[in-house]
TIDRENLUM-868547 format. One record per residue (C-alpha): residue number from 1; residue in three letters; y, x, z. Coordinates in nm, 2 decimals. Example, Ala and Ser with C-alpha at 12.3 -4.5 7.8 and 13.67 -1.06 7.14 Angstrom:
     n   res        Y        X        Z
     1   ALA    -0.45     1.23     0.78
     2   SER    -0.11     1.37     0.71
// end
This chain:
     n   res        Y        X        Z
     1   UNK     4.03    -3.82    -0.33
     2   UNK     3.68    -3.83    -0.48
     3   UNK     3.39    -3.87    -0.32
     4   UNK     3.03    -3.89    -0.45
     5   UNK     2.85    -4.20    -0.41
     6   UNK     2.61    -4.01    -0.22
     7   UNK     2.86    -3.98     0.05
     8   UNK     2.96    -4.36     0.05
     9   UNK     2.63    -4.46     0.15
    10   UNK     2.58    -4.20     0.42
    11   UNK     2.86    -4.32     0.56
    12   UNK     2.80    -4.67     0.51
    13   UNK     2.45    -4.61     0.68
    14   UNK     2.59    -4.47     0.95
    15   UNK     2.76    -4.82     1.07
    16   UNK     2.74    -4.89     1.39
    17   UNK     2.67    -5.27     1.30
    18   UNK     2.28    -5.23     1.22
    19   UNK     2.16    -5.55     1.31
    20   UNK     2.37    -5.73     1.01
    21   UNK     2.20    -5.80     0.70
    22   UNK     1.88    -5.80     0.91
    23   UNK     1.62    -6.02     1.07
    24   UNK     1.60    -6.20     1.34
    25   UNK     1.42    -5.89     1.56
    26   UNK     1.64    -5.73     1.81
    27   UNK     1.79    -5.40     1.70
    28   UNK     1.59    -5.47     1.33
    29   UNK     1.86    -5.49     1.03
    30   UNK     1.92    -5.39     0.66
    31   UNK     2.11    -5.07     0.72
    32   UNK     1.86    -4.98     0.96
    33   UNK     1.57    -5.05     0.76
    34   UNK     1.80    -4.84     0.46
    35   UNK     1.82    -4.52     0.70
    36   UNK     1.46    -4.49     0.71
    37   UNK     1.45    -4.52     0.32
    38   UNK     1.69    -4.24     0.30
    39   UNK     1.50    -4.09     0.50
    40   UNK     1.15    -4.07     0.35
    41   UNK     1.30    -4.02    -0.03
    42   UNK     1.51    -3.67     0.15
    43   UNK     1.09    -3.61     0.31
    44   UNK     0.95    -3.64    -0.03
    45   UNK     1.15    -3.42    -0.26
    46   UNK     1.26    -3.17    -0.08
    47   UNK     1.19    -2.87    -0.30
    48   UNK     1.33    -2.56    -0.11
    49   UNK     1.03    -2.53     0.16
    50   UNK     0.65    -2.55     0.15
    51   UNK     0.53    -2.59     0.53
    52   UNK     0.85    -2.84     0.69
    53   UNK     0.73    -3.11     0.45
    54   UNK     0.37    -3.09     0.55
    55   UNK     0.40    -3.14     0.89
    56   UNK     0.44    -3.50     1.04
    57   UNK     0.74    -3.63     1.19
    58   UNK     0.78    -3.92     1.48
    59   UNK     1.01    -4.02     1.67
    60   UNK     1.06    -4.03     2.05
    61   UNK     1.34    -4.24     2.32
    62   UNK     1.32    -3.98     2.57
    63   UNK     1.44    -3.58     2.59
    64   UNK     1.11    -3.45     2.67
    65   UNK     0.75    -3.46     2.53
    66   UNK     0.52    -3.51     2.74
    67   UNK     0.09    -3.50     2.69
    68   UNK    -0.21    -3.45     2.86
    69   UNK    -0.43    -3.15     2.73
    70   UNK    -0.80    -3.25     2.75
    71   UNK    -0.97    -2.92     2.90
    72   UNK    -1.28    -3.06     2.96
    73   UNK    -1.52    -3.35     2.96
    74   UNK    -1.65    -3.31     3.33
    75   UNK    -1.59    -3.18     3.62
    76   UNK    -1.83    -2.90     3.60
    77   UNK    -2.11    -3.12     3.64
    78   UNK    -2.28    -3.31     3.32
    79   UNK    -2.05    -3.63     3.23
    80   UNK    -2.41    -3.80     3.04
    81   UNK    -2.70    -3.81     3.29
    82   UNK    -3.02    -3.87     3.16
    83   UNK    -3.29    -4.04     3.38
    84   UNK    -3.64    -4.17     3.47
    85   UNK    -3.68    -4.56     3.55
    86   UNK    -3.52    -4.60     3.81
    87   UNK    -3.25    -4.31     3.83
    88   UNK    -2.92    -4.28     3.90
    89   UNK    -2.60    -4.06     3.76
    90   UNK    -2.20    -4.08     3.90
    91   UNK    -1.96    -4.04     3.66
    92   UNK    -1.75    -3.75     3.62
    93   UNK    -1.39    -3.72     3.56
    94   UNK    -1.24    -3.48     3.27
    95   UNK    -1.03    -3.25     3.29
    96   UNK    -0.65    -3.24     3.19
    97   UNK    -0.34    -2.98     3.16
    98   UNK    -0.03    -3.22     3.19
    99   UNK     0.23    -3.02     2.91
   100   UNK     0.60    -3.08     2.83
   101   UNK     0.89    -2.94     2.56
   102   UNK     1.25    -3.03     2.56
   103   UNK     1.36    -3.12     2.22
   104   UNK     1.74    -2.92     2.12
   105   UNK     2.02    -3.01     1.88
   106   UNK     2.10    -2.85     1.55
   107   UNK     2.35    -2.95     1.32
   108   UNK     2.44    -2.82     0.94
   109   UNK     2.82    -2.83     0.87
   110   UNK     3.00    -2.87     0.53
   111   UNK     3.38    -2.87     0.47
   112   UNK     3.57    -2.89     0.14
   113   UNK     3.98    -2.90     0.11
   114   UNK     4.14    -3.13    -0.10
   115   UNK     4.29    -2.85    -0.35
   116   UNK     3.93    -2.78    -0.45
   117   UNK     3.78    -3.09    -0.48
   118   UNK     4.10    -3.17    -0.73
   119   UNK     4.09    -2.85    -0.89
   120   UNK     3.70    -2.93    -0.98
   121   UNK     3.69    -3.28    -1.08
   122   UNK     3.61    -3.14    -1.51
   123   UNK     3.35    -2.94    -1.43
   124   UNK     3.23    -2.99    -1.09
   125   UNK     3.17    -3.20    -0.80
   126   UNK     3.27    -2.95    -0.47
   127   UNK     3.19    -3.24    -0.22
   128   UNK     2.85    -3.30    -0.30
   129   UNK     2.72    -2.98    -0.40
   130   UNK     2.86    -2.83     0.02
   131   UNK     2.70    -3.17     0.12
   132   UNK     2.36    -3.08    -0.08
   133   UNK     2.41    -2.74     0.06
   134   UNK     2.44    -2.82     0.41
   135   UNK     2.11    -3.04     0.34
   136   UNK     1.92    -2.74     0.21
   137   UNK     2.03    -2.50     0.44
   138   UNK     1.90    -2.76     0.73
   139   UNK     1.57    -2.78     0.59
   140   UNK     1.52    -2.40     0.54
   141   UNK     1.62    -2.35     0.93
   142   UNK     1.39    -2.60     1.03
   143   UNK     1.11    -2.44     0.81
   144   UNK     1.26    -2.13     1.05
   145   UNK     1.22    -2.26     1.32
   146   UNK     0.88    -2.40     1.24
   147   UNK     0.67    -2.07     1.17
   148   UNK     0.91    -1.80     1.32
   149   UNK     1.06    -2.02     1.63
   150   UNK     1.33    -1.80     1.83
   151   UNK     1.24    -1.45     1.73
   152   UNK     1.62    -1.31     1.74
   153   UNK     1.46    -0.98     1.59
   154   UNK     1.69    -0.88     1.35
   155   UNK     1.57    -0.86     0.94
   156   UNK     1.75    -0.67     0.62
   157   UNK     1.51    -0.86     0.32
   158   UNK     1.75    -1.12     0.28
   159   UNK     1.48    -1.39     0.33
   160   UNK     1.64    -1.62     0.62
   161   UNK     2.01    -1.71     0.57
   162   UNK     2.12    -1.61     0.92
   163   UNK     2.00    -1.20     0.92
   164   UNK     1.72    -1.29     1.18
   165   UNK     1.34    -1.31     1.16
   166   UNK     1.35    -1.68     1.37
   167   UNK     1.65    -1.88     1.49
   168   UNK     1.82    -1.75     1.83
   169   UNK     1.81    -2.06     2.12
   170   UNK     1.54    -2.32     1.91
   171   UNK     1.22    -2.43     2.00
   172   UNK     0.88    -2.22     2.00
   173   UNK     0.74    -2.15     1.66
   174   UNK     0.39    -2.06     1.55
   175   UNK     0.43    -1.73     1.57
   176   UNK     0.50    -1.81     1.97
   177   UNK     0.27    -2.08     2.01
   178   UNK    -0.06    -1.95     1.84
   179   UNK    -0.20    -1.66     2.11
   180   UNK    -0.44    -1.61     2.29
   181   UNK    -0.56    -1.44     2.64
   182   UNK    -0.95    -1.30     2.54
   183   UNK    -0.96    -0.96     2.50
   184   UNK    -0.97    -0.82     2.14
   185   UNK    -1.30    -0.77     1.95
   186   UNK    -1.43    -0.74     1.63
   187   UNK    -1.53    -1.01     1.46
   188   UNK    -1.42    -1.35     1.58
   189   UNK    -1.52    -1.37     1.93
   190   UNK    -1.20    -1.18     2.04
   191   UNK    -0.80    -1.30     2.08
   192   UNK    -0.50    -1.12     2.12
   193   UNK    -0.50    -1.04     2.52
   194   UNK    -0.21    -1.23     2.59
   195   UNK    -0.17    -1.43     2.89
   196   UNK     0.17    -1.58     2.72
   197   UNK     0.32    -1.92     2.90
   198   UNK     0.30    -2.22     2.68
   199   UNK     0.50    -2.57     2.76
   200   UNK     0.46    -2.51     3.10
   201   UNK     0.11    -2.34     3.12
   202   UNK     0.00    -2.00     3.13
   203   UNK    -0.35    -1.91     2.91
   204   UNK    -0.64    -1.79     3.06
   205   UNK    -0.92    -1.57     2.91
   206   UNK    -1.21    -1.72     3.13
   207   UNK    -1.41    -2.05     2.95
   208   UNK    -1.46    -2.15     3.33
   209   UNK    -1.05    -2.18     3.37
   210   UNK    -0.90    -2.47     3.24
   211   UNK    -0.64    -2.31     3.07
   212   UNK    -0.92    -2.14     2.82
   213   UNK    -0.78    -2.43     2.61
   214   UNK    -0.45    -2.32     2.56
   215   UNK    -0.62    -1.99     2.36
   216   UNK    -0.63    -2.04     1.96
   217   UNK    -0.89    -1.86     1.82
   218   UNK    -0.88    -1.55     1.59
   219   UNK    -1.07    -1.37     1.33
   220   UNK    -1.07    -1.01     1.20
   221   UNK    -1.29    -0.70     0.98
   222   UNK    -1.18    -0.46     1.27
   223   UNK    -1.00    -0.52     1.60
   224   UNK    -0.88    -0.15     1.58
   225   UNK    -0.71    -0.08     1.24
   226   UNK    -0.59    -0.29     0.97
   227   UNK    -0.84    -0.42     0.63
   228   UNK    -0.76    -0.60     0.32
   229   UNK    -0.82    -0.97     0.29
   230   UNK    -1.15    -1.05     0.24
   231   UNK    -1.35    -1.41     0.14
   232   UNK    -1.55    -1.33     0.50
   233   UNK    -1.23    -1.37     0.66
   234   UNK    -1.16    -1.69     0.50
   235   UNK    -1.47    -1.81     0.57
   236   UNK    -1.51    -1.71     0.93
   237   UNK    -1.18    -1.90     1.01
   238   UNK    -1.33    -2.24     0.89
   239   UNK    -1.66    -2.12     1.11
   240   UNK    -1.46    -2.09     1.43
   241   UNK    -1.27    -2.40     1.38
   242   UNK    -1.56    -2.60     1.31
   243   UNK    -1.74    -2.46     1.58
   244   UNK    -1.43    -2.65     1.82
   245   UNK    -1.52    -2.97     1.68
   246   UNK    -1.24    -2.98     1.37
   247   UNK    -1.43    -2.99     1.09
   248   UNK    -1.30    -3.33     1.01
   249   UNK    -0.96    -3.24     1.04
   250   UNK    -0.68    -3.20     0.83
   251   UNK    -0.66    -2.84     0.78
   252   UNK    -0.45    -2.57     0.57
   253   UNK    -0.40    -2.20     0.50
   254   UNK    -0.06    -2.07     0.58
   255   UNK     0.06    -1.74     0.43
   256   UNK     0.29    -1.55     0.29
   257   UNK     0.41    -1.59    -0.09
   258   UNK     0.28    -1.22    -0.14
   259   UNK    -0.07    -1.27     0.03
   260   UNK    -0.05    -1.58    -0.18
   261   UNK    -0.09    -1.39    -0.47
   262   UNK    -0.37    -1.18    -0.33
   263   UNK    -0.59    -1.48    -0.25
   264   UNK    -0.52    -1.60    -0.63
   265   UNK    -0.67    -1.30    -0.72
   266   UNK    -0.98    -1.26    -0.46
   267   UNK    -1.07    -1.59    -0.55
   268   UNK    -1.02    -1.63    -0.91
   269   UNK    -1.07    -1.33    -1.09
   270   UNK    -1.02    -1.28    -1.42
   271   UNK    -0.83    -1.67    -1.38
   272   UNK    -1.21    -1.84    -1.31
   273   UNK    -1.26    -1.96    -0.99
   274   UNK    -1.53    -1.82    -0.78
   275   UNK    -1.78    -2.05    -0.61
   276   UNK    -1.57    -2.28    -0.29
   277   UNK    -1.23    -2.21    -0.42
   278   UNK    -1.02    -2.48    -0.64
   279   UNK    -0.69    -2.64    -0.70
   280   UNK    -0.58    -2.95    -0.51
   281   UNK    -0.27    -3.14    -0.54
   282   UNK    -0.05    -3.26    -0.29
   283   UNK     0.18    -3.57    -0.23
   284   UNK     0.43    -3.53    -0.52
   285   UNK     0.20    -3.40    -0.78
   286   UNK     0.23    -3.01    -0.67
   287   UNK    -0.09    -2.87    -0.72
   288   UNK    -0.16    -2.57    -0.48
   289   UNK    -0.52    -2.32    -0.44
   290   UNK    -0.79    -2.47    -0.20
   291   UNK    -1.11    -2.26    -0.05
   292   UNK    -1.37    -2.51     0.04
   293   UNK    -1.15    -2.77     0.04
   294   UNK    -0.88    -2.68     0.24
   295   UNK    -0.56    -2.59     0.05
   296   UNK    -0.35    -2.27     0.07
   297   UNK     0.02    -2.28     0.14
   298   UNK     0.26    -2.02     0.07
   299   UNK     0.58    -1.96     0.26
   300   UNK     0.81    -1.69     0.25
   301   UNK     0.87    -1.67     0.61
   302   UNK     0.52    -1.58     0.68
   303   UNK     0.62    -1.23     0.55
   304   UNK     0.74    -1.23     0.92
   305   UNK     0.45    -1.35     1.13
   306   UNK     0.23    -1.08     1.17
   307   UNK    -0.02    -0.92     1.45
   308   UNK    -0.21    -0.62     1.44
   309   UNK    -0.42    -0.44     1.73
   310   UNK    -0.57    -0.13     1.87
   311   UNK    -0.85    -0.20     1.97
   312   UNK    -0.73    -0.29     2.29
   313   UNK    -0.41    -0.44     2.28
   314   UNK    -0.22    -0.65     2.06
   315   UNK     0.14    -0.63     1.89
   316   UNK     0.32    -0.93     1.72
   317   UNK     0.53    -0.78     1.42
   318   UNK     0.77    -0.82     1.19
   319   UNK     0.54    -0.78     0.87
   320   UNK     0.25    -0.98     0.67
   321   UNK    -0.05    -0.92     0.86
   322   UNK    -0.18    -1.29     0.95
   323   UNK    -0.29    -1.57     0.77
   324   UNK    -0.28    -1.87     1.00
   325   UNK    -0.55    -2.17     0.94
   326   UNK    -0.40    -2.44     1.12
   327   UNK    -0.48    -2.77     1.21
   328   UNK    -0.22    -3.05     1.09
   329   UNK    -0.36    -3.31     1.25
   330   UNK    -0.20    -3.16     1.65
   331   UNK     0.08    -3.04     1.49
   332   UNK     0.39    -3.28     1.49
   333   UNK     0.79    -3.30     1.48
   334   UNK     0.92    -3.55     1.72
   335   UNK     1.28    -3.65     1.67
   336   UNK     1.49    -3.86     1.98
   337   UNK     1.57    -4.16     1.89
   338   UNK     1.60    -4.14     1.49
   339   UNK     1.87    -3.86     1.51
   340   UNK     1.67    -3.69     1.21
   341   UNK     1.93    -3.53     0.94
   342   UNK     2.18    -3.80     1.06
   343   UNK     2.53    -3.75     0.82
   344   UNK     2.82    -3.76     1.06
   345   UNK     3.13    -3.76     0.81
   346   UNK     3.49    -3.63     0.90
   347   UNK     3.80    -3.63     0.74
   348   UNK     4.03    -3.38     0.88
   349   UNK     4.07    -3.14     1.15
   350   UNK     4.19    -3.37     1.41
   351   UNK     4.18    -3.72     1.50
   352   UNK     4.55    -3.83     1.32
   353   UNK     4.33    -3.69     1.01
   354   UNK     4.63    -3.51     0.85
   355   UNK     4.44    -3.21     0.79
   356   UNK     4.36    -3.20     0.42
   357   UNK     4.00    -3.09     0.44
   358   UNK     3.71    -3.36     0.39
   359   UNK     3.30    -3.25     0.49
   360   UNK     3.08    -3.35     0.76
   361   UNK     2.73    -3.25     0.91
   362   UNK     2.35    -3.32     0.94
   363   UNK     2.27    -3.35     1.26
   364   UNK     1.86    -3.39     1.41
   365   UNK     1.78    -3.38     1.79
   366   UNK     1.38    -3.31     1.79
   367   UNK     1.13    -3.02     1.87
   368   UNK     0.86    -2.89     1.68
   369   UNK     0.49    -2.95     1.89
   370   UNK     0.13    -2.82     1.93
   371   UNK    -0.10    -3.03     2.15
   372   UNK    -0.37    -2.84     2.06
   373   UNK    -0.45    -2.50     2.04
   374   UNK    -0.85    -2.41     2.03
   375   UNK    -0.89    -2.53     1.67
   376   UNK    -0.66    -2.33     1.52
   377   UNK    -0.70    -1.98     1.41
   378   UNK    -0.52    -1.64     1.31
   379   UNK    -0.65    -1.39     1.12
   380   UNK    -0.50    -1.08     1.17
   381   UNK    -0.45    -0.70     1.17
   382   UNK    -0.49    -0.73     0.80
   383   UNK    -0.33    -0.52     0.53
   384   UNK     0.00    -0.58     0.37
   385   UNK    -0.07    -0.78     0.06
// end
């Protein structure tokens, strides 16, 4: 029975004898070294998302994350004293939120009988293309699961490939984890009014509460009805986010494909670029839009993260009303203990492996994290693109 190379080194990578072939460090060896390899090269090409690729991933040896949220640099009382000759100051302690996520398990599963793999050998190889499609389909959940997280609401456009706006049971996604609890306002001195839970914490609308910190911030034309994209909006997003000490930061737009096309538009009409908006290229030679710098990603999925508000409340929708301006450098994917993608072959339907069926799956134990919130921004109750 064929099988495509591909599949003879998964399954040779997945020895249990790492350490041969190796050196002398404990635990260090060839294969090992090989599964990272495989590992980076599947990072680097994958063409069938735009945000999963862009976010870091790292690796854990426990089930749970766990970090310490900075909320502020005293205790209420000035941490830098400044003196005469002869004064004195005591140090004050900051203050920290301790937060936590459980990562989950997802797996992508392929399975091919032996009357089509035979019946295929001309034209086609069945094996490999379910193996490549099981690979795909794993990325485009994570990607999911990323932006969308478990919002079971259910969707007609075709977009995801299980009928739902997010992913039933997986970890929190952007659209759960960016909120915030200040009251809505024109402008960008407002939030959403949402005093949501997040890894353990609830947000607070109060700068005087520690858990002010866990509110992202958010920008808008009108707190009260929807308004087409403008540049000010753009603009004001970078403002706020400086404003919370990211200016150095690694930041991005994320939007939809759609609103995509309407920022091409607002910021180079007539195909010239206005004055802060360019073309940068990313790892991989993809070159994507940039305003002041900061590039502009486009993902389908964002079609589904949207908030609009009233004027005094807030609703989280399925539509295109947000453009998220996120910063990548608090925003990670930690996977336990390597399990990222891992190819588990099987032959057969039981363990005698009579069965005539050969496939396999991608596994990945790991969970999508925020450790930062207040430099990161939404703007939102805009029109639909």
């Amino acid at each position: 029975m064929q099988s495509d190379a591909y599949m003879q080194i998964r399954t040779a990578l997945d020895s249990t004898t790492e350490v041969i072939g190796g050196d002398t460090r404990t635990g260090v060896g060839a294969v090992f070294i090989q599964k990272e390899i495989d590992r980076m090269v599947r990072e680097t090409i994958n063409k069938e998302t735009d945000f999963r690729q862009l976010v870091p991933r790292k690796t854990i040896r426990q089930l749970a994350v766990f970090w310490n949220l900075e909320t502020g640099i005293n205790d209420g009382t000035s941490k830098t004293v400044v003196y005469s000759d002869g004064g004195t100051g005591t140090p004050r302690p900051n203050k920290y939120l301790q937060l936590f996520v459980s990562a989950i398990s997802y797996r992508s599963d392929y399975e091919v009988t032996g009357l089509t793999q035979a019946a295929s050998l001309s034209y086609w190889d069945a094996l490999d293309r379910e193996a490549r499609s099981a690979l795909q389909s794993h990325a485009l959940t994570e990607e999911q699961m990323f932006i969308l997280g478990d919002d079971a609401t259910a969707e007609t456009t075709g977009i995801t490939l299980n009928g739902q706006v997010g992913v039933t049971d997986s970890f929190k996604g952007l659209k759960q984890l960016l909120s915030s609890n200040v009251a809505l306002a024109d402008g960008n001195t407002g939030g959403f009014a949402d005093a949501s839970t997040v890894y353990g914490q609830t947000r607070s609308s109060t700068s005087t509460d520690r858990q002010y910190k866990l509110n992202c911030q958010c920008v808008n034309t009108s707190s009260s009805t929807t308004n087409p994209l403008s540049i000010k909006n753009l603009n004001s997003a970078i403002t706020v986010s400086n404003k919370q000490g990211a200016k150095a930061a690694n930041r991005l737009f994320l939007c939809s494909e759609d609103r995509l096309d309407e920022i091409s538009d607002l910021i180079q009409p007539g195909g010239r670029f206005v004055q802060g908006a360019s073309s940068v290229e990313l790892d991989g030679g993809l070159s994507v839009l940039s305003w002041k710098r900061h590039k502009i990603i486009g993902s389908r999925l964002m079609a589904f993260n949207g908030v609009t508000g009233n004027g005094s409340s807030a609703t989280f929708t399925e539509a295109d009303n947000s453009i998220l301006f996120l910063d990548m450098d608090h925003i990670s994917f930690y996977n336990v203990a390597g399990v990222d993608a891992r190819h588990v072959p099987i032959m057969g339907a039981s363990a005698s492996q009579r069965s005539d069926v050969e496939g396999g799956y991608f596994k990945t134990y790991g969970v999508f994290v925020m450790d930062k919130f207040n430099t990161h921004v939404v703007i939102y109750n805009l029109s639909a693109p």
